[in-house]
N, C-alpha and C positions, 0 to 999 in steps of 0.2 A: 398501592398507588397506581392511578392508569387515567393517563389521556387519552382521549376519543377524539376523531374526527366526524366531518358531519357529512359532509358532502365528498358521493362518491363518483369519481368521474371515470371510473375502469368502463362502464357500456359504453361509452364514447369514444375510448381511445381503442377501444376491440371495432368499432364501425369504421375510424378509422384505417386501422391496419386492413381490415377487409377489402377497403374500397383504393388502396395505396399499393402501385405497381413498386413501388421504394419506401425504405423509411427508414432516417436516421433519428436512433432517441439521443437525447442529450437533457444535462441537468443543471450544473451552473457552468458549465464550461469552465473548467479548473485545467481538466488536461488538454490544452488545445494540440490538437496533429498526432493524440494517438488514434480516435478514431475517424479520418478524413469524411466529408460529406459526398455523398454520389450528388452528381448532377440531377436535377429533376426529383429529389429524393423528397417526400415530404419528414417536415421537421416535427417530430414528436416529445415535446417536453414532461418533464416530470415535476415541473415546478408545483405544479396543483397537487403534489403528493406527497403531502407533508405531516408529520405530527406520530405522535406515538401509539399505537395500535391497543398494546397493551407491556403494564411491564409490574413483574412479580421480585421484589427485591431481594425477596425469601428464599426462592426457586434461581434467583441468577438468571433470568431468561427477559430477554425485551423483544420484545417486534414493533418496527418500525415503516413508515412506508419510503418508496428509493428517494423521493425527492427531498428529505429529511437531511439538514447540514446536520454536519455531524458534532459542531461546535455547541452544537442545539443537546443532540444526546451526550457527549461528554458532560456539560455542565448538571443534566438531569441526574446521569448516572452519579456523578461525584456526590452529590445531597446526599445518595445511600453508601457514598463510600467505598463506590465499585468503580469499572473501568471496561474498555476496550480493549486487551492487553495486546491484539495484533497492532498497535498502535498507529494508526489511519494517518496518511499522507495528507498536505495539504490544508488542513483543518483551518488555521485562519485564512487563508483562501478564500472558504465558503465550500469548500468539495463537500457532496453531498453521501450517502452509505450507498445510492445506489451504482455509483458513478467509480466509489469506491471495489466493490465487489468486483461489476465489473472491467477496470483496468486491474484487480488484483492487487492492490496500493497498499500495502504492508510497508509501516516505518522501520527504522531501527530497532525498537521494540521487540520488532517479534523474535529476537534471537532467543528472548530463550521459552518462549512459548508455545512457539509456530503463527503461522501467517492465518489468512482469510478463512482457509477451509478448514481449520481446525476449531473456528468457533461458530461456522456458519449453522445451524440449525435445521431453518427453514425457511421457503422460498415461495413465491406466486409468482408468476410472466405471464404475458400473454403473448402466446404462438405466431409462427406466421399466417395461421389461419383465421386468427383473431379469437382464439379457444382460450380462455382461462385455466391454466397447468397450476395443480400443487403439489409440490418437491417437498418430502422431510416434514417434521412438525415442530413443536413448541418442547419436545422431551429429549435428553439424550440417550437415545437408543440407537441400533440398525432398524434398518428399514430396508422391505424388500422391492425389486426394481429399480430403475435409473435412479442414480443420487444426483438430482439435478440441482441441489445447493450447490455440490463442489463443481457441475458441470457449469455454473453462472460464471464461476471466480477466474475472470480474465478473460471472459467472453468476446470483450469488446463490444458489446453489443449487436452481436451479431446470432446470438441463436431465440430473441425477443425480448421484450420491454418488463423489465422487473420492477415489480412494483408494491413486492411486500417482502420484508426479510425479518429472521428470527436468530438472535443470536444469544446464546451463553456470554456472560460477563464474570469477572473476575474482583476479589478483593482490592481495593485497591492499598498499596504499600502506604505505610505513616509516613513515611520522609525516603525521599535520595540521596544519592551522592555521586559525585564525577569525579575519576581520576582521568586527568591528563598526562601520556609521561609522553616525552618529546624525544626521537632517535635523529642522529641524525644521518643517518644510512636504513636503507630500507630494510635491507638483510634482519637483525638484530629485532626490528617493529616486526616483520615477519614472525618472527621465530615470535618474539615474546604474544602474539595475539595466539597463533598456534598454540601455546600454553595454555594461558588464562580460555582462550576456546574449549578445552577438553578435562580443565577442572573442575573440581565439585564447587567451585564459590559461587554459585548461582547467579551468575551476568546477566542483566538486566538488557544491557543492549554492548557493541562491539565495535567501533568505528575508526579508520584509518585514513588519515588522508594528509598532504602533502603540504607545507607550509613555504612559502617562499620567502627567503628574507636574502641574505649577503651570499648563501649558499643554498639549494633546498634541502630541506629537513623532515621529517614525517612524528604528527601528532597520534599517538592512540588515544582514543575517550573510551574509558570503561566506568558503565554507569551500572551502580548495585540500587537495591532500593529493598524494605524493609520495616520491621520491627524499628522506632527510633534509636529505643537504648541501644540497640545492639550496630549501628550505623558505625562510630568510634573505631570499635572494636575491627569490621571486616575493612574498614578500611586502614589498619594497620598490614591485615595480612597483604590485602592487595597490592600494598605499596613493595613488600618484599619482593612480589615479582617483576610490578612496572613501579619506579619511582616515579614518585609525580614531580612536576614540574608546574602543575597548578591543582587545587583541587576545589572543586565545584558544590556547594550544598545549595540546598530550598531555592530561592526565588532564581539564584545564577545556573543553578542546576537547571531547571525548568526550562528558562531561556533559551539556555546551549542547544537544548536540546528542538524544543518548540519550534526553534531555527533550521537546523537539521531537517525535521520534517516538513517545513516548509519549504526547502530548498533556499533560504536567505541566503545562501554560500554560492548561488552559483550564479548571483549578478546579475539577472535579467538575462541568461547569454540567450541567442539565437533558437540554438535548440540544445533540449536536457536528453539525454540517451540514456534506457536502462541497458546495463549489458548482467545477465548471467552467468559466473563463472566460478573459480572455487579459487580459495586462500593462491591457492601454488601458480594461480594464471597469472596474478597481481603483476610481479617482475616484466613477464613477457607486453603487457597493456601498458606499464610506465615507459617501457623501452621506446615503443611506436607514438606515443605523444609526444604532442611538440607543446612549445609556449603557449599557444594561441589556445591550446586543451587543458592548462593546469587548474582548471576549478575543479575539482573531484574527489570522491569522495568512494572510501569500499566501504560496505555496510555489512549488518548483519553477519562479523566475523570475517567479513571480506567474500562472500557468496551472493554478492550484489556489487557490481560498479556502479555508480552513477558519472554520467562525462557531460558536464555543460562546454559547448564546443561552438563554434562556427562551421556548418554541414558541409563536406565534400566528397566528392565522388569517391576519393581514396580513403577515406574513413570507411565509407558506406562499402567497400571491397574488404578492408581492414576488418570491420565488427558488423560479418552478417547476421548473427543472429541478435543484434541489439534492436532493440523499438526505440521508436520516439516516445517520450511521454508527456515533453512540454515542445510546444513549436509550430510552426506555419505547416502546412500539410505539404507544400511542395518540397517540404524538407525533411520526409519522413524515411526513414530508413526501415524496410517493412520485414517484418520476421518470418518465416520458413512458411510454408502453405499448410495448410490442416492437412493432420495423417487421414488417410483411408479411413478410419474410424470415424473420426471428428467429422469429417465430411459428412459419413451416411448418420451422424447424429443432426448436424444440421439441417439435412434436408429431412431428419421426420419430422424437425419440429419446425422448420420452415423449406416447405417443400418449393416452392416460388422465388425462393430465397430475397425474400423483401426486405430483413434485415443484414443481409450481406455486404 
């Protein structure tokens, strides 16, 4: 199977970047305020970059171009019964793969697969200098020199305009399933994710987050996914360690989750914060929220917060190293400066630094 596109418009967008003292790329604008616009920057879209390059269902491998939704590749890949297992943020949205790579937008999903770099392949950008770069190929091997796949993932867009990616894909599972078990003390949800985290039952994804009712109480969802006949079965064991208190299959299951990674949970709020952190920070982050912050949600085992919040200065003191990922730019809360490293990669690949 392989879609073609016909019309290439990469010599155009390298004359650009040539002749542009600034340039911000952008795709469907899904995440607005993580990466702010400079002044004066010219706007470089990737809408005209769309469609499937090539894709081998036999080999597991697709290349796709950035400006491609991803809603577009999911439905392709499913026809052969495969999948994106880093499981892509945003997708009814409209977020596109390039947009995804680089904010590094890993759902829930990727708990037990790993995120963006672990199925990234291969990559094309074009420099600050308007040079055409290829990172990686279409095979899973090493490769020697700069791994600039994994160097794209979380870019922000700031070390050039990506505009071809190659990725490995995955079987995709017969059927799901959700357990919901409901604590109503954090401690107890704690422990028991810390459990099912470090067992062999193969957890599909990990999520914890806080439910308000007459008291607040906290929901764990542990989604398996598999073999059908065998679906029954692990969810029996599962229940021994988290009793449910709902349990989720096929279309309900989908939903819960489809929501999830859409962010439906968090209301429209102001602004969405990722915060990086591990299981044991969880206590210390509930402490310092107030009402006005209970949309949220730990992911990924609780090695991701998400905080939909209304933006303030003592938040942004509170959670320095959180990004915006959804929100107005003057309400971004910005992450640490590139190491010494990251810096002298950025200026070889853009020396003028026009995507900065």
């Amino acid at each position: 199977m392989s879609l073609t596109t016909t019309y290439d418009p990469i010599p155009d967008m390298q004359e650009i970047v040539r002749q542009s003292t600034k340039v911000h790329v952008c795709g469907s604008r899904t995440k607005s305020g993580f990466h702010s616009l400079v002044e004066g920057a010219t706007i470089l879209s990737t809408h005209s970059l769309q469609g499937i390059v090539s894709y081998d269902p036999q080999e597991f491998v697709v290349t796709m171009l950035s400006g491609t939704q991803i809603s577009d590749v999911v439905a392709i890949l499913a026809k052969q019964g495969q999948y994106l297992p880093f499981d892509p943020l945003l997708v009814n949205r409209g977020a596109t793969i390039g947009g995804t790579v680089a904010a590094n937008a890993s759902g829930p999903g990727r708990f037990r697969f790993g995120g963006i770099r672990d199925f990234l392949l291969g990559v094309r950008f074009i420099d600050g200098r308007g040079n055409c770069i290829r990172g990686g190929g279409q095979v899973v091997k090493n490769a020697a020199g700069f791994d600039y796949p994994k160097l794209m993932v979380g870019s922000q867009g700031a070390l050039g305009l990506i505009y071809e990616l190659t990725f490995k894909v995955f079987p995709l599972p017969e059927s799901y399933a959700t357990v919901i078990s409901r604590f109503s003390e954090l401690d107890p949800a704690l422990a028991c994710m810390h459990q099912l985290a470090s067992s062999p039952m193969d957890i599909e994804a990990l999520d914890l987050f806080p439910v308000e009712q007459e008291e607040r109480c906290y929901d764990l969802a542990i989604r398996i996914g598999g073999i059908a006949t065998a679906i029954s079965n692990r969810l029996s064991r599962l229940q021994k360690i988290a009793p449910a208190s709902r349990i989720l299959q096929d279309h309900e299951d989908e939903i819960f989750w489809r929501a999830a990674s859409n962010f439906d949970w968090a209301c429209n709020a102001e602004t969405l914060l990722k915060l990086p952190i591990t299981s044991r920070a969880i206590p210390k982050v509930e402490n310092f929220l107030t009402d006005s912050q209970r949309n949220r949600r730990y992911s990924v085992g609780g090695n991701v917060a998400w905080i939909a919040t209304e933006w303030t200065a003592d938040l942004q003191a509170k959670l320095g190293m959180a990004q915006t990922f959804l929100g107005q730019s003057s309400t971004i809360i910005r992450s640490s400066e590139p190491s010494p490293f990251g810096q002298a990669i950025q200026r070889a690949l853009d020396p003028a630094l026009k995507f900065g």
